[in-house]
N, CA, C and O of each residue as an XYZ file, in Angstrom:
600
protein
N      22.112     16.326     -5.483
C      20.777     16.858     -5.698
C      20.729     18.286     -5.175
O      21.396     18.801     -4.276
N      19.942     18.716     -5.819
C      19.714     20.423     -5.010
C      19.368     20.681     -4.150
O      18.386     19.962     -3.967
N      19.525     21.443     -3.170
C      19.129     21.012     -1.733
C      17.812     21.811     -1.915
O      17.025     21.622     -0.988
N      17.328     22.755     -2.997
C      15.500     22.865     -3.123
C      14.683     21.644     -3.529
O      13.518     21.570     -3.136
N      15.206     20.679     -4.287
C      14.089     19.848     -4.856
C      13.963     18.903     -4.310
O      13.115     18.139     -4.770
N      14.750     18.453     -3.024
C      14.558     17.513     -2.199
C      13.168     17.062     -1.543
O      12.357     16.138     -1.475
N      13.511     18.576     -1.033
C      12.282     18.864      0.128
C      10.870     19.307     -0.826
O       9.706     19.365     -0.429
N      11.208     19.486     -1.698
C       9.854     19.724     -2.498
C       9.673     18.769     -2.902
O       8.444     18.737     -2.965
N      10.221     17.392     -3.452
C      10.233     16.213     -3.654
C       9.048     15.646     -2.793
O       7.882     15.528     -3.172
N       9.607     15.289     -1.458
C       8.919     14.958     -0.575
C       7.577     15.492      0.284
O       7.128     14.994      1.316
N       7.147     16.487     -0.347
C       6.378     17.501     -0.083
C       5.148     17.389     -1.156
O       3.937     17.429     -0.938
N       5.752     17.260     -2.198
C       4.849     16.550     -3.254
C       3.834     15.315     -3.147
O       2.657     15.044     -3.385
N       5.166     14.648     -2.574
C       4.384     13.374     -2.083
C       3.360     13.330     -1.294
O       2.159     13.104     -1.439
N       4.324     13.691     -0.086
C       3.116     13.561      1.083
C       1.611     14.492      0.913
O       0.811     14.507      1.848
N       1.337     15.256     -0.388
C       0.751     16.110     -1.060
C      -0.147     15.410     -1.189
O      -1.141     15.496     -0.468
N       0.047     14.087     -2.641
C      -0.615     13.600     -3.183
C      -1.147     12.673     -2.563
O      -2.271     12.303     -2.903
N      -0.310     11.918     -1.238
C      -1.033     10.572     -0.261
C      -2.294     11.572      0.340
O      -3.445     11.135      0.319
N      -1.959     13.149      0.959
C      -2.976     13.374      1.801
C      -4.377     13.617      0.824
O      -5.518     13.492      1.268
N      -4.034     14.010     -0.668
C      -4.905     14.377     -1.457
C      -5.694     13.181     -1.645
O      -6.910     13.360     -1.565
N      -5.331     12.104     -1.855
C      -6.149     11.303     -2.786
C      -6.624     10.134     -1.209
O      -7.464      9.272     -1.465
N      -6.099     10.177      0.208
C      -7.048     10.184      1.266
C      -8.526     10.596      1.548
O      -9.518      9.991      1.956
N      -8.244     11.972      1.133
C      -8.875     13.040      1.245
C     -10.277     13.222      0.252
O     -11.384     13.653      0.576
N      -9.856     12.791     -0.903
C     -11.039     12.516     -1.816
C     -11.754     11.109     -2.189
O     -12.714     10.844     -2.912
N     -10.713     10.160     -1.235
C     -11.413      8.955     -1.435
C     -12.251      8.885      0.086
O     -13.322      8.283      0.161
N     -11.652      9.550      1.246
C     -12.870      9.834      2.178
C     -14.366     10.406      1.662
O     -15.479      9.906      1.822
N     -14.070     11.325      1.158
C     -15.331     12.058      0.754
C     -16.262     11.549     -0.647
O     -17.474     11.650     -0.835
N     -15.045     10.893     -1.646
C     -15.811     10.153     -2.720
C     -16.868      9.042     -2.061
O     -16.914      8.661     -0.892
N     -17.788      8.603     -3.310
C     -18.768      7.608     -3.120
C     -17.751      6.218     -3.145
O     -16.580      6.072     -3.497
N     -18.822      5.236     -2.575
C     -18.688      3.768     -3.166
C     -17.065      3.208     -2.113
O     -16.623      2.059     -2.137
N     -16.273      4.718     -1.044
C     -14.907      4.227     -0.306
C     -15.326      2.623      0.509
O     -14.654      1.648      0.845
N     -16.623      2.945      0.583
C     -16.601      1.554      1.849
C     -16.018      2.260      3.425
O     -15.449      3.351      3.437
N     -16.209      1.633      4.411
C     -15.713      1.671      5.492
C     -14.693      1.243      5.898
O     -14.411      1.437      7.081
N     -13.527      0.293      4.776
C     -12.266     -0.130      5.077
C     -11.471      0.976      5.114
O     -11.355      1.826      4.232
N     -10.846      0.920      6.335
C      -9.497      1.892      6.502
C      -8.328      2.120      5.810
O      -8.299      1.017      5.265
N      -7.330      2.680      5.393
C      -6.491      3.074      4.664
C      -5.696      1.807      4.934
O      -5.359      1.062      4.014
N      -5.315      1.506      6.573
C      -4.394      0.493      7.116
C      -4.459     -0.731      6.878
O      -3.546     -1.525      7.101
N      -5.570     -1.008      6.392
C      -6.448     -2.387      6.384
C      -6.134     -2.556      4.586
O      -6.075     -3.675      4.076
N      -5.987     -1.521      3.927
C      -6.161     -1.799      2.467
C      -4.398     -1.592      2.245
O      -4.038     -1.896      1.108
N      -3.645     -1.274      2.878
C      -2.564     -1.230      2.860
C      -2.299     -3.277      3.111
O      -1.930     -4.232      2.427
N      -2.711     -3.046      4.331
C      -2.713     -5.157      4.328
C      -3.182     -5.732      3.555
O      -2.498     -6.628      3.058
N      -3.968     -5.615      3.270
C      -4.254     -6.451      1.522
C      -3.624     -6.225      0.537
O      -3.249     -7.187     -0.134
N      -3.296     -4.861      0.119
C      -2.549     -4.841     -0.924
C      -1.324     -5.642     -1.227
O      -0.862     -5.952     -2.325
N      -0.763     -5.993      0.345
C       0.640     -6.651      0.425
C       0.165     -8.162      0.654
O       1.109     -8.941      0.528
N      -0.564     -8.530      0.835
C      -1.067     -9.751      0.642
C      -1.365    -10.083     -0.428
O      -1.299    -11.235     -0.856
N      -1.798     -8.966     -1.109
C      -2.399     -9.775     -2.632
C      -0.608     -9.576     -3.439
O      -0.384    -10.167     -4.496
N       0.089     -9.026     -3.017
C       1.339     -8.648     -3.914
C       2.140     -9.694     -3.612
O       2.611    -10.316     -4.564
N       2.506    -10.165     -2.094
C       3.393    -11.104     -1.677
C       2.859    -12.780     -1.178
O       3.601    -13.615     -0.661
N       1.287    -12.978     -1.521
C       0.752    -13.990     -0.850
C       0.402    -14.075      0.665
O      -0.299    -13.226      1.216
N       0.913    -15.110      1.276
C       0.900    -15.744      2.633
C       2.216    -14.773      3.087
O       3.227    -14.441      2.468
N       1.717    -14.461      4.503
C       3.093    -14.039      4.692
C       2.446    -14.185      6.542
O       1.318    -14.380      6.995
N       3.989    -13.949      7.285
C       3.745    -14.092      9.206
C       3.444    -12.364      9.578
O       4.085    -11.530      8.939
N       2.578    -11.969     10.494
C       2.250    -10.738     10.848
C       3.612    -10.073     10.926
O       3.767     -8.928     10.502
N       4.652    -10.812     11.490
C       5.876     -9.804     11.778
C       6.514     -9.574     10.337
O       7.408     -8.756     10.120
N       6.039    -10.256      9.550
C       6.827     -9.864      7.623
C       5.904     -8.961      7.253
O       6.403     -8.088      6.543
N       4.599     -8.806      7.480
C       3.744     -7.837      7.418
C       4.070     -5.963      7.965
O       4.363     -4.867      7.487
N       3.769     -6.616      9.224
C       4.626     -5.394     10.104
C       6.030     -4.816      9.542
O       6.105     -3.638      9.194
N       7.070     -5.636      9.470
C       8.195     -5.103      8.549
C       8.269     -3.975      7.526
O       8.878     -2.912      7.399
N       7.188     -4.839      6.718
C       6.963     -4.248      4.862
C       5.995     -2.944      5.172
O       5.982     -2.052      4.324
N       5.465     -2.854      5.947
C       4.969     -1.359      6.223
C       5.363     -0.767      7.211
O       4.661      0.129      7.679
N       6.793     -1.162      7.891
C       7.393     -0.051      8.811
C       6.548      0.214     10.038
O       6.687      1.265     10.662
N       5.700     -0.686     10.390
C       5.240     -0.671     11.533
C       5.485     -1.294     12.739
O       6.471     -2.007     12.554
N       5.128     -1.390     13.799
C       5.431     -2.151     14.975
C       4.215     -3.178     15.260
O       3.065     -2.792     15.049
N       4.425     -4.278     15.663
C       3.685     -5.707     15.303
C       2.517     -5.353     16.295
O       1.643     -6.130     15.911
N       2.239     -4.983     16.840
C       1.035     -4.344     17.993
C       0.651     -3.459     16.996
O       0.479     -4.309     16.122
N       0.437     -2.616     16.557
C      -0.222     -2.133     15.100
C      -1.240     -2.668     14.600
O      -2.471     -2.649     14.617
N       0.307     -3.520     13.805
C      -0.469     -3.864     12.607
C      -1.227     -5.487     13.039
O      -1.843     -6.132     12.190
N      -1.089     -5.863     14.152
C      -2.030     -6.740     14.762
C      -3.283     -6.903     14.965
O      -4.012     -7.895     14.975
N      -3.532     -5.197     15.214
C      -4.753     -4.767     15.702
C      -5.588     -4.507     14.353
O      -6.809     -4.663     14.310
N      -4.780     -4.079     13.212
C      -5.150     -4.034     11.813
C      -6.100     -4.908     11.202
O      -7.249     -4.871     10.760
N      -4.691     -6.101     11.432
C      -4.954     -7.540     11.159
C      -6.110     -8.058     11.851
O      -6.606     -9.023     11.269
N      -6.646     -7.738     12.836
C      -7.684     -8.371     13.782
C      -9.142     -7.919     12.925
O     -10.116     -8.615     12.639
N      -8.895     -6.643     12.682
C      -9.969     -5.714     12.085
C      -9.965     -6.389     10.640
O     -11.106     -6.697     10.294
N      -9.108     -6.658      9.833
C      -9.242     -7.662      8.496
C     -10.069     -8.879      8.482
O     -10.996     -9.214      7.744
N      -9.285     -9.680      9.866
C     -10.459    -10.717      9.894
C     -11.567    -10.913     10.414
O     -12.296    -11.903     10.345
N     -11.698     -9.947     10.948
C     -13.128     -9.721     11.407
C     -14.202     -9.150     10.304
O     -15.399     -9.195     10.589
N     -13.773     -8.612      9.045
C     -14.783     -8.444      8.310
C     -14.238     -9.824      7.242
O     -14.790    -10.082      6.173
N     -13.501    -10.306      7.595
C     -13.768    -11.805      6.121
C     -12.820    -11.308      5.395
O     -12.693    -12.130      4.488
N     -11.850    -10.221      5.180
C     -11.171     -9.709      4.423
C      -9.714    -10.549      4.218
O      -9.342    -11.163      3.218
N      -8.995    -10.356      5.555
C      -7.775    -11.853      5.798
C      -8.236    -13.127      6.618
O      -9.054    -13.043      7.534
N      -7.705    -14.196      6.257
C      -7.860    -15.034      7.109
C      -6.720    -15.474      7.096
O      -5.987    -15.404      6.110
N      -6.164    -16.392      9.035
C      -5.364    -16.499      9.168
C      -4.905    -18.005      9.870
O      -5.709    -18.426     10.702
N      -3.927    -18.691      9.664
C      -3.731    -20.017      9.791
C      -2.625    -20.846     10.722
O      -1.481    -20.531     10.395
N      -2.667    -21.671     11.628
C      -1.377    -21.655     12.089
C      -0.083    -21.761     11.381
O      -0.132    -22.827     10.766
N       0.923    -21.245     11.192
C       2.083    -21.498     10.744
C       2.611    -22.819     11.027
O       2.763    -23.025     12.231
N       2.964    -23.860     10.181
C       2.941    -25.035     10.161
C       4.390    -25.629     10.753
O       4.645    -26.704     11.295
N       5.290    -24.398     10.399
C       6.867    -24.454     11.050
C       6.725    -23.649     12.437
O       7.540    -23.875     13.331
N       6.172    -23.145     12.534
C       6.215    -22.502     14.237
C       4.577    -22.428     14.803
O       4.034    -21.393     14.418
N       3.928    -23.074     15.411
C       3.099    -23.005     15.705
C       2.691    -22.078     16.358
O       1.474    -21.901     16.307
N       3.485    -21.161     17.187
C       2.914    -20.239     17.742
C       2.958    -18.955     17.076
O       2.826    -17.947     17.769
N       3.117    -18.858     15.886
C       2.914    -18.009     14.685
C       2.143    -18.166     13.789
O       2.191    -19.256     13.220
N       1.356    -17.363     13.420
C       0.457    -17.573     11.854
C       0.497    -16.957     11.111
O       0.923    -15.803     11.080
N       0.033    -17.620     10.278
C      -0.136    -17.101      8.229
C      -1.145    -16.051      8.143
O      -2.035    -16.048      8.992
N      -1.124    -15.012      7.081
C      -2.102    -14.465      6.869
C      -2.148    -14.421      4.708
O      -1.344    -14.087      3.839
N      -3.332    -14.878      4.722
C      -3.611    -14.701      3.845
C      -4.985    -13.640      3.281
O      -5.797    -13.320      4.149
N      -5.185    -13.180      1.994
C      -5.965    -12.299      1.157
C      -6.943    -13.704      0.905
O      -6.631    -14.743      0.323
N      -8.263    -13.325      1.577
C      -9.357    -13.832      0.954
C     -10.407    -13.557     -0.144
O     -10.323    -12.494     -0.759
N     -11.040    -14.121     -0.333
C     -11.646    -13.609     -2.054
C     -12.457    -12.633     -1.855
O     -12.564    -11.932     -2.861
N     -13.335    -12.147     -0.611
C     -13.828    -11.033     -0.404
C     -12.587     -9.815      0.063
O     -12.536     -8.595     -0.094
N     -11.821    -10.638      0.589
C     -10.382     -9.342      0.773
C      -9.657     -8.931     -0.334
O      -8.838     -8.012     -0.330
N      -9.945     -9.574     -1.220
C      -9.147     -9.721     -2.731
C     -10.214     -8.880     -3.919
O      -9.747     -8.352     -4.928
N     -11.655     -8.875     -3.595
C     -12.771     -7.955     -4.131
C     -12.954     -6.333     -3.510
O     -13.354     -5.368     -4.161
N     -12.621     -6.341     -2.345
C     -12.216     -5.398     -2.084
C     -11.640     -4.640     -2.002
O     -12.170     -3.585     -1.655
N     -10.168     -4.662     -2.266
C      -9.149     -4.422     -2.610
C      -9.290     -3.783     -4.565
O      -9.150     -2.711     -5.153
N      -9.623     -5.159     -4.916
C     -10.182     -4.161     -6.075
C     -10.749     -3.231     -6.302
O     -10.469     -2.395     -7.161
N     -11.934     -3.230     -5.315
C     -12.880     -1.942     -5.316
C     -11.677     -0.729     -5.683
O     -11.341      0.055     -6.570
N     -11.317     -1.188     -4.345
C     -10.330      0.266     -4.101
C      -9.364      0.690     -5.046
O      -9.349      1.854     -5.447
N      -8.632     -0.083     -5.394
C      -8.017      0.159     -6.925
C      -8.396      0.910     -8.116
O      -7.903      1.877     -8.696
N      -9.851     -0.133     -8.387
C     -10.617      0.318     -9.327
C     -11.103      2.148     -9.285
O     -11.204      2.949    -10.214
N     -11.327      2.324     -7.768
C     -11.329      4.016     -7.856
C     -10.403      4.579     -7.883
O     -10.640      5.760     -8.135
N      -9.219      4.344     -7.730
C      -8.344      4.777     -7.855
C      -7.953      5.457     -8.694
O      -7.756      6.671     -8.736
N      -7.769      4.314     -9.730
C      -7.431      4.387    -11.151
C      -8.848      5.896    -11.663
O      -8.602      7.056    -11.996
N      -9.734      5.450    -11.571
C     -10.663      6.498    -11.665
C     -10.525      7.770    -11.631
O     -10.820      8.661    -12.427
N      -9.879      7.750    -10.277
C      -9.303      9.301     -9.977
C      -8.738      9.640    -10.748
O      -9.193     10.527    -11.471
N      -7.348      9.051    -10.993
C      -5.744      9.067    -11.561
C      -6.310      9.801    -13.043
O      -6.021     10.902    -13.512
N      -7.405      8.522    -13.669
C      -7.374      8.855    -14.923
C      -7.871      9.913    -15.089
O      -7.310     10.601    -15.942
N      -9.165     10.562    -14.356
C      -9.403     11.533    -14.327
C      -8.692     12.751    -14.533
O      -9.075     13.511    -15.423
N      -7.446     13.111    -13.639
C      -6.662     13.702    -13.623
C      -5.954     13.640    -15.149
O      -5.978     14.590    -15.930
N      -5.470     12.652    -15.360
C      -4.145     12.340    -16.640
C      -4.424     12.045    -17.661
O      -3.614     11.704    -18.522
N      -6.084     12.132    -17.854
C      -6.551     12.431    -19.335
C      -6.241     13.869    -19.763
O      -6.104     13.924    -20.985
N      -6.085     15.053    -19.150
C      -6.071     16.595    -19.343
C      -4.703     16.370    -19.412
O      -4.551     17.576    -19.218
N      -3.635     15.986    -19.501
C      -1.852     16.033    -19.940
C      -1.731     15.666    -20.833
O      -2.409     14.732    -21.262
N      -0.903     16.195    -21.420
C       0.125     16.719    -22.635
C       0.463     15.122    -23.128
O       1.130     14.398    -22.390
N      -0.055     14.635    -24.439
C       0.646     13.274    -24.166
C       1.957     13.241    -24.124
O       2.649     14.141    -24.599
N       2.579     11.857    -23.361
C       3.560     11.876    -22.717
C       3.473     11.463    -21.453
O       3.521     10.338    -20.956
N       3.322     12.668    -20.945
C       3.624     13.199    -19.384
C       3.257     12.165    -18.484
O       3.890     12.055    -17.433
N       2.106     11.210    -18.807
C       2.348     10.227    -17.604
C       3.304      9.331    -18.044
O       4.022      8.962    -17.114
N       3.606      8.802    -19.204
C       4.775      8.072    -19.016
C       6.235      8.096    -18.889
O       6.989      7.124    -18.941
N       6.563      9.428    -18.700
C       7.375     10.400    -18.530
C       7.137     10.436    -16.502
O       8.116     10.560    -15.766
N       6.134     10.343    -16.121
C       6.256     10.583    -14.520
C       6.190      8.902    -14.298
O       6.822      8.584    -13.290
N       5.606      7.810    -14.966
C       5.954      6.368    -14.533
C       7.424      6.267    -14.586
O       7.985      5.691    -13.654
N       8.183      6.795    -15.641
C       9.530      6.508    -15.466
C      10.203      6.640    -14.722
O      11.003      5.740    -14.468
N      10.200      8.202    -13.797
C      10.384      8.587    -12.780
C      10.681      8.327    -11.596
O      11.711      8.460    -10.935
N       8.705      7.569    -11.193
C       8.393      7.346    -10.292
C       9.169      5.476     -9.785
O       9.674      4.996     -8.771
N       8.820      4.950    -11.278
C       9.315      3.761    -10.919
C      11.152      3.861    -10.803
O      11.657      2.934    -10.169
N      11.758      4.521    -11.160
C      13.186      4.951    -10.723
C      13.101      5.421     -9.783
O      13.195      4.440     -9.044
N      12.980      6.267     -9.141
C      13.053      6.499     -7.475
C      12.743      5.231     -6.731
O      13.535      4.680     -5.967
N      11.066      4.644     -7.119
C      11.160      3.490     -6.114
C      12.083      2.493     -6.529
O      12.555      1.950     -5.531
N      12.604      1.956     -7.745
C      13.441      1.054     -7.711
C      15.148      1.069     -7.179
O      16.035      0.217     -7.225
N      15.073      2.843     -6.537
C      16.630      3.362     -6.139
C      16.011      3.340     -4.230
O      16.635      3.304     -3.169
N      15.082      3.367     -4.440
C      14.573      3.653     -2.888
C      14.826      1.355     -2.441
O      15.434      0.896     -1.474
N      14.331      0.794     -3.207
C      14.124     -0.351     -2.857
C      15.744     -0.801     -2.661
O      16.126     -1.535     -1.750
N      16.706     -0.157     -3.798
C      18.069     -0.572     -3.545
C      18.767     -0.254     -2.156
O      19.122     -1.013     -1.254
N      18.845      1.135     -2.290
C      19.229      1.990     -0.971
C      18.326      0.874      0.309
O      18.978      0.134      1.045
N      17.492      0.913      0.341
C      17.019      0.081      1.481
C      18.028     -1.721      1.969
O      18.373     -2.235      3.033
N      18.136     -2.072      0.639
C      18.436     -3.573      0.528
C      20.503     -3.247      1.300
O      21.071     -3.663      2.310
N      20.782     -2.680      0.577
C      21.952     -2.084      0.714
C      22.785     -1.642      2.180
O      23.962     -1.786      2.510
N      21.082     -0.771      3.194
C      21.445     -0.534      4.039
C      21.296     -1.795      5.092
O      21.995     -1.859      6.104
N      20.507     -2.594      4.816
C      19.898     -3.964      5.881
C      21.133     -4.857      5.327
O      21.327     -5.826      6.060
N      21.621     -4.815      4.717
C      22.974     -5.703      4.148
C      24.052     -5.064      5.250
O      24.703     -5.765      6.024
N      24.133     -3.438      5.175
C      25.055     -3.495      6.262
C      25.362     -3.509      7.431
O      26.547     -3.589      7.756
């Protein structure tokens, strides 16, 4: 790779996470759920039931974190959580149907934004950047699997 488009690569990115933070703070209708909190649902609604420490994992966090996350989920009705039936002193967390409506919310603006944006391109061009995008993450998901293998 070129050693310019790397770093502009990644620069891009972290571009577009701070951008679309940034306008979903200030847009209508965000709600008061935190970025961290909709990050936990999202992976709940993607992977089901899962133990806080498979949670913690999948977002690269440390289990005191995303605990405190998790506490803040179920405290608005968003996750609820269950004893783990093979280890009792572990529990389940699951996406509840108000955590699962909410989550939509957030989606649903999302997409809003997005489209906003990617109605004004050239047709093509977004499916030309899905291709992309889903190749990097599906080389990012390898490289990962690859390195925990060794």
């Amino acid at each position: 790779m070129d050693t310019e488009i790397g770093p502009q690569i990644l620069a891009a990115f972290s571009g577009i996470v701070r951008k679309i933070r940034a306008l979903e703070t200030t847009g209508e209708a965000t709600g008061d759920v935190p970025f961290s909190v909709i990050a936990v649902l999202g992976l709940l609604s993607d992977n089901g039931e899962l133990r806080l420490g498979a949670v913690a994992a999948s977002l690269g966090v440390d289990t005191s974190v995303i605990s405190r996350t998790v506490a803040v989920a179920v405290h608005r009705g968003l996750v609820s959580r269950r004893p783990d039936p093979r280890d009792g002193r572990a529990c389940l967390l699951s996406l509840t149907e108000r955590g699962g409506r909410c989550l939509a919310d957030r989606r649903n603006q999302r997409l809003r934004l997005l489209s906003a944006v990617i109605e004004e391109w050239e047709p093509g061009s977004a499916e030309a950047l899905l291709a992309g995008i889903t190749r990097l993450r599906d080389g990012l998901a390898a490289t990962g699997t690859a390195l925990a293998a060794a």
